[in-house]
Backbone as CSV, one residue per row, in Angstrom:
resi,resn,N_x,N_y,N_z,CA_x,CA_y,CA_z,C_x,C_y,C_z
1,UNK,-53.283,-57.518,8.899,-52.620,-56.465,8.145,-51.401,-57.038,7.428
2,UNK,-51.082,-57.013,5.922,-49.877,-57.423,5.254,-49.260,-55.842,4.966
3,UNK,-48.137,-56.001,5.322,-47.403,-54.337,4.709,-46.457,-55.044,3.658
4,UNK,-46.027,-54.339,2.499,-45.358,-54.648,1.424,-44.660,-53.074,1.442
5,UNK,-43.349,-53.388,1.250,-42.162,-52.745,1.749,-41.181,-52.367,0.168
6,UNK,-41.480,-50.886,-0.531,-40.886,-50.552,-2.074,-39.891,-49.660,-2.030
7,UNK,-39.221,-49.287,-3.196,-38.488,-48.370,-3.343,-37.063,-48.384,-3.107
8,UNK,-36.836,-49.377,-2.706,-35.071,-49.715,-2.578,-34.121,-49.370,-4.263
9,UNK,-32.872,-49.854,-3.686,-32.208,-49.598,-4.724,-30.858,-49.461,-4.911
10,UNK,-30.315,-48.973,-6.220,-28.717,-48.642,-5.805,-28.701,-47.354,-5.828
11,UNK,-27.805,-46.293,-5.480,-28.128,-44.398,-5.127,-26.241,-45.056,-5.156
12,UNK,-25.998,-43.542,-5.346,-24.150,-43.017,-5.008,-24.683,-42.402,-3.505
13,UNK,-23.051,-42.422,-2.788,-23.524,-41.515,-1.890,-23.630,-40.653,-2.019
14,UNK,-24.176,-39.932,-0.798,-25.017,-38.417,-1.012,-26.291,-38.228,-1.897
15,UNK,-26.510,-39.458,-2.139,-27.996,-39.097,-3.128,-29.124,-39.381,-2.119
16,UNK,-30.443,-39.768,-2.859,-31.687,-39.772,-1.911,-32.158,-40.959,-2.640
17,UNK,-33.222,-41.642,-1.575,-34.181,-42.439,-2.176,-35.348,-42.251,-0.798
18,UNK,-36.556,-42.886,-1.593,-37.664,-42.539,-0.649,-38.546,-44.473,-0.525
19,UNK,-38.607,-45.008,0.429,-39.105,-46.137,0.837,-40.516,-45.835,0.902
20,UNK,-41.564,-46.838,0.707,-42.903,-46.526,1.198,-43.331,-48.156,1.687
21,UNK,-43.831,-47.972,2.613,-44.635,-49.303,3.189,-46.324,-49.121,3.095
22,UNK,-46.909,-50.140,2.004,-48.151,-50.039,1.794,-48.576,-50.893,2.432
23,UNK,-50.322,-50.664,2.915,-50.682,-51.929,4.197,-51.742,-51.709,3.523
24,UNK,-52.377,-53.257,3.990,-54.003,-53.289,3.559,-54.321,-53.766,5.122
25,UNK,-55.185,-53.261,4.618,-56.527,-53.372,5.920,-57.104,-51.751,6.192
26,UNK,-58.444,-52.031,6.535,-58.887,-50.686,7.165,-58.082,-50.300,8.267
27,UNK,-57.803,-50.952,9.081,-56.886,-50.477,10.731,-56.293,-50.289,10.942
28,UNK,-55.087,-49.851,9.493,-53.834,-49.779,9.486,-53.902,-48.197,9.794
29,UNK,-54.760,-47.234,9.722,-54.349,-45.776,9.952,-54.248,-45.795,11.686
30,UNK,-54.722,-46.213,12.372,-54.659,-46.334,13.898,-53.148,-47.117,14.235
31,UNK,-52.999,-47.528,13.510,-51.300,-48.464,13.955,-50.218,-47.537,14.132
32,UNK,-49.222,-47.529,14.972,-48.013,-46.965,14.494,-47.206,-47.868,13.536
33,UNK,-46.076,-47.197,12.894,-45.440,-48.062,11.718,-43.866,-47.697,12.308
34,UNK,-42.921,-48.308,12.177,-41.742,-48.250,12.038,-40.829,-48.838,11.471
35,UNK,-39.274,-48.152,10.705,-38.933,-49.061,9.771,-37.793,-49.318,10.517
36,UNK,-37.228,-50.255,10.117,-35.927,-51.028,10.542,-35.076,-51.466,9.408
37,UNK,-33.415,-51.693,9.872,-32.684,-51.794,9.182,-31.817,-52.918,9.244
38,UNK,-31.164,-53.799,8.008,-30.137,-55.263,8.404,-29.498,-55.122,7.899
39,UNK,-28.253,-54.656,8.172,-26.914,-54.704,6.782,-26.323,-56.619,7.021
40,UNK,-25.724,-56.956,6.282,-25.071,-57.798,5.977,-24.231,-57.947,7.719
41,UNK,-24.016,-59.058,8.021,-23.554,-59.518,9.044,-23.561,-58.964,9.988
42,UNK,-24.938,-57.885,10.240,-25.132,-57.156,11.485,-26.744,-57.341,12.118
43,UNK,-27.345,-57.319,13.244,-28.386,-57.522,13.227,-29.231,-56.585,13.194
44,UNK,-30.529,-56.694,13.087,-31.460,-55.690,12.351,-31.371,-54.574,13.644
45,UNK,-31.999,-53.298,12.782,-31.491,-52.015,13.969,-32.908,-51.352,13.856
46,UNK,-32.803,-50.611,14.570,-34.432,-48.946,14.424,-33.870,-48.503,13.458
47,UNK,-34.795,-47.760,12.973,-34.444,-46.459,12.146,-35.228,-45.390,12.724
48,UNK,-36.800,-45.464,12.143,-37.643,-44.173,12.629,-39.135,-45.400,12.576
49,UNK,-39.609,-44.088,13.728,-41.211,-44.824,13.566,-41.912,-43.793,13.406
50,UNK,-43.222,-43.690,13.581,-44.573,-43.024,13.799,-45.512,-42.727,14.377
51,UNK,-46.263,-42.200,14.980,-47.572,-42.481,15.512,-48.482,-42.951,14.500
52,UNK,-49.674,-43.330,14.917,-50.748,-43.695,14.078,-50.952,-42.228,13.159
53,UNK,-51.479,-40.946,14.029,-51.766,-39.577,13.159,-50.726,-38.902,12.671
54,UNK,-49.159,-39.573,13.055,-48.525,-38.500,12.167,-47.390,-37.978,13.080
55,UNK,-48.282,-37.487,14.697,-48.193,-36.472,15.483,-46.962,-36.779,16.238
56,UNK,-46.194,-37.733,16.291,-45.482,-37.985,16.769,-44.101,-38.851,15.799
57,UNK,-42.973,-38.270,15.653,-41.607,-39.623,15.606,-40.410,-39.798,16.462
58,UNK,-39.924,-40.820,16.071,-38.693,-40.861,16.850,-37.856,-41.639,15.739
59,UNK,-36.258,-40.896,15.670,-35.190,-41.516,14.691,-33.981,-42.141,15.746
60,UNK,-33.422,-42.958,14.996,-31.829,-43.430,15.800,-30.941,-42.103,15.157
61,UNK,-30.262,-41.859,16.161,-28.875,-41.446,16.053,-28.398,-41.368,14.593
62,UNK,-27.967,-42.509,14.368,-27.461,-42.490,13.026,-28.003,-41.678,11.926
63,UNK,-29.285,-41.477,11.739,-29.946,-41.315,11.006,-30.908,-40.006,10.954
64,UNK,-30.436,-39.545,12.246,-31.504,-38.080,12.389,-30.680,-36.777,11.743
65,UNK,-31.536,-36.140,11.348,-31.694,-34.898,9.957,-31.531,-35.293,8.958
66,UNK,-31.322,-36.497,8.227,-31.154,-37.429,7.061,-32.326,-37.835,6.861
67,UNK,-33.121,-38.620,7.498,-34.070,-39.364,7.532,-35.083,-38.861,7.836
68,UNK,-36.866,-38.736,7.020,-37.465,-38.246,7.780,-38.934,-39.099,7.447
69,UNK,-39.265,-39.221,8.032,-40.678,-40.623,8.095,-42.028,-39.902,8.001
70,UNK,-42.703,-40.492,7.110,-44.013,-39.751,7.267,-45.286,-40.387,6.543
71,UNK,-46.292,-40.133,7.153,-47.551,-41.164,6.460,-48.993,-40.954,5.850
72,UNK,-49.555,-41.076,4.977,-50.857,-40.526,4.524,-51.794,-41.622,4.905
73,UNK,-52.562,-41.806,5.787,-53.501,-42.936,5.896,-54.537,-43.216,4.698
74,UNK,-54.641,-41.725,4.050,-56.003,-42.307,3.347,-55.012,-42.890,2.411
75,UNK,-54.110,-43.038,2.295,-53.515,-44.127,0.870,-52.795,-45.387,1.723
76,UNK,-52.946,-44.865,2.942,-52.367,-46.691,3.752,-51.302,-47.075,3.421
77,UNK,-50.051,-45.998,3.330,-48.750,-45.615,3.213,-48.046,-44.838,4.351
78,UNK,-46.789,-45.676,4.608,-46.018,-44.525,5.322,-44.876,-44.360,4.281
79,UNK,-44.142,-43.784,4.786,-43.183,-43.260,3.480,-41.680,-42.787,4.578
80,UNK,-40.527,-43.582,3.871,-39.626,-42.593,4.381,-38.310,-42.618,3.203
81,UNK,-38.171,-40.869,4.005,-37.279,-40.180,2.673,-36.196,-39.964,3.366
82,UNK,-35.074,-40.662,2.554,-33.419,-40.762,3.054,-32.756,-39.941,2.219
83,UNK,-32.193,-38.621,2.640,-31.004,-37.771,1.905,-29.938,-37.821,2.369
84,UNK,-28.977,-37.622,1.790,-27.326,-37.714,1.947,-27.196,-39.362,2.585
85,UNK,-27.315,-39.913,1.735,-27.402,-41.475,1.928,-25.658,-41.993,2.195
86,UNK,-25.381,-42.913,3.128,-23.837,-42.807,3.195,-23.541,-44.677,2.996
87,UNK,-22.613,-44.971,2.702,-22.372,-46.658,2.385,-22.938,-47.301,3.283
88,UNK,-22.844,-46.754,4.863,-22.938,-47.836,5.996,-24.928,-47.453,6.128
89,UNK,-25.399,-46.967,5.280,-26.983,-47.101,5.336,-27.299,-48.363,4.679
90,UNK,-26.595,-48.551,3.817,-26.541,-50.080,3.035,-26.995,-51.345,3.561
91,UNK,-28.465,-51.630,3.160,-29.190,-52.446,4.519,-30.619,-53.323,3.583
92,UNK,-30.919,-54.142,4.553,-32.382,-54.402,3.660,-33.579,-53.537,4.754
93,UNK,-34.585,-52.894,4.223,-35.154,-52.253,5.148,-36.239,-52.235,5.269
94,UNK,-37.118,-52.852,6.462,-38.150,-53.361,6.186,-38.936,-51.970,7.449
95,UNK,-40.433,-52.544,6.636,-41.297,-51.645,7.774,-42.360,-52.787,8.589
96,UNK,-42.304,-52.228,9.460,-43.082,-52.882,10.536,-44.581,-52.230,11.314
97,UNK,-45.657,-52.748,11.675,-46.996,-52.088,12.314,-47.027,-52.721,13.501
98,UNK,-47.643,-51.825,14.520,-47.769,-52.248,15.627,-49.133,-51.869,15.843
99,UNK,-49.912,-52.988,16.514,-51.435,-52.480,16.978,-51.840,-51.508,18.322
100,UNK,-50.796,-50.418,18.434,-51.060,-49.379,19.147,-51.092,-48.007,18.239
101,UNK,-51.201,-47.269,19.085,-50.869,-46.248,18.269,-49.929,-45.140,18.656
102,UNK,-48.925,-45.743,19.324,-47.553,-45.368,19.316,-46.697,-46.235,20.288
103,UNK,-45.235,-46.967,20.232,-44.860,-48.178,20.387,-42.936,-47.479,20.344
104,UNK,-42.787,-48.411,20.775,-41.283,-48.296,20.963,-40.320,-48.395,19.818
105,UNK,-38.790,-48.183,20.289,-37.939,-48.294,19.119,-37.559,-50.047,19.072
106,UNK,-38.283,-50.463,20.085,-37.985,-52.221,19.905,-38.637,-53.433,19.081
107,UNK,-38.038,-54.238,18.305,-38.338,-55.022,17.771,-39.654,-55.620,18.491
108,UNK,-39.655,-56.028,19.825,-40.970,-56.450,20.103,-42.042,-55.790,20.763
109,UNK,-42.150,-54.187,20.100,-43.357,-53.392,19.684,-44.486,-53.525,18.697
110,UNK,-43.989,-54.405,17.841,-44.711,-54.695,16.805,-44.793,-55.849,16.478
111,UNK,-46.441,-55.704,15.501,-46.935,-56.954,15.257,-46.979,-57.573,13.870
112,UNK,-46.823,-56.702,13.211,-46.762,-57.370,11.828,-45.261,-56.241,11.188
113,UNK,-44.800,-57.594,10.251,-43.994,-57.091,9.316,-43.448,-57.604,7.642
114,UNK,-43.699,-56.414,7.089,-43.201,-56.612,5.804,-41.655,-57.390,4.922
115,UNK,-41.625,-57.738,3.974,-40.995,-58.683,3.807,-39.272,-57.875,3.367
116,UNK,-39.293,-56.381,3.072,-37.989,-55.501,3.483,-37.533,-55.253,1.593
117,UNK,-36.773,-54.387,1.693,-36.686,-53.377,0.533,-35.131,-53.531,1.016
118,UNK,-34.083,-53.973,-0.305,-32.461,-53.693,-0.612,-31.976,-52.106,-1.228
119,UNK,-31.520,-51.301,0.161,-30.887,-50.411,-0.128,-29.743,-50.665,-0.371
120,UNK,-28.986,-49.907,-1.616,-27.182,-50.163,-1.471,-26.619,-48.665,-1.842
121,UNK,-25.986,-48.665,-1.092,-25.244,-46.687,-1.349,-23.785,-47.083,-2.068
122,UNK,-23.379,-46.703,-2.813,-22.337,-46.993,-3.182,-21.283,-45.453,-3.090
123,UNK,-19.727,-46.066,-2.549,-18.977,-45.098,-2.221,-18.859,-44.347,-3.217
């Protein structure tokens, strides 16, 4: 499975942008997906993940009622949509698959990952 990781950008704060992680392979609808975050001299963090159907997420702290994650298999996309975006979201943000179909908020839940999308919020 390769996921390729779009939609970054520059936003003011308080605006929105929406990330999508596209995967090829047939097996990617059975995977859970989750994205993660690296600002500049910090190490990479959770954000939100998925279940494989949908049926399940989980967000960090930081980021819950802001953030909301979500996925269409038949287009082999997950998608997540960030409102009221604030400076310290300012990150590269990559998405990640795991060959279960639902997996932790930890880096070594997953098995493949995309190469990450530059968010910048500006004050």
């Amino acid at each position: 499975v390769q996921l390729q990781a779009s939609g970054g950008g520059l936003v003011q704060a308080g605006g929105s942008l929406r990330l999508s992680c596209a995967a090829s392979g047939r097996t990617f609808s059975v995977y859970a997906v989750g994205w993660f975050r690296q600002a500049p001299g910090k190490e990479r963090e959770f954000v939100a993940n998925i279940a494989w159907s949908g049926s399940s997420t989980r967000y960090a702290d930081s980021v819950k009622g802001r953030f909301t994650i979500s996925r269409d298999n038949a287009k082999n996309t997950v998608y997540l949509q960030m409102n009221s975006l604030k400076p310290e979201d300012t990150a590269v943000y990559y998405c990640a698959g795991a060959r279960a179909r639902w997996t932790s908020s930890s880096e070594s839940g997953y098995d493949y990952w995309g190469q990450g999308t530059l968010v910048t919020v500006s004050s």
